[in-house]
C-alpha positions, 0 to 999 in steps of 0.5 A, a space after each residue: 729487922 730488929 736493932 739494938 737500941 744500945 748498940 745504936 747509941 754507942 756507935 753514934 757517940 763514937 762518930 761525935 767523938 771522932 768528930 769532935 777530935 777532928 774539930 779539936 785538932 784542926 782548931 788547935 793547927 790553927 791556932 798555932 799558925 796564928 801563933 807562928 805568923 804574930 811571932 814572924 810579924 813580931 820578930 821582922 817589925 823588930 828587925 825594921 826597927 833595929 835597922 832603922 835605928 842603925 841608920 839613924 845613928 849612923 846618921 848622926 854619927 856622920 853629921 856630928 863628925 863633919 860638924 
């Protein structure tokens, strides 16, 4: 049986491409999950704050008046 040498070569450099395509877009999706769940922490720790400090001002706010 004979085979091309070149022929070969070819074939295998399109699976290592194919490959690392499928590497590359798995890596990227997750990536962007990361990205999305830092952002929804960022964003929920931020509305934590802004009821906390909503509380405590009107804590204050009450204590001040009673005063």
């Amino acid at each position: 049986m004979r085979v091309n040498t070149a022929n070969l070569n070819e074939f295998s450099n399109s699976i290592l491409f194919s490959d690392n395509k499928t590497v590359n877009e798995k890596r990227e999706i997750t990536n962007i999950n990361t990205v999305k769940k830092y952002l929804l922490i960022s964003a929920v720790s931020k509305l934590i704050l802004e009821k906390t400090n909503l509380f405590i001002n009107t804590l204050f706010g009450l204590l001040k008046e009673s005063i």
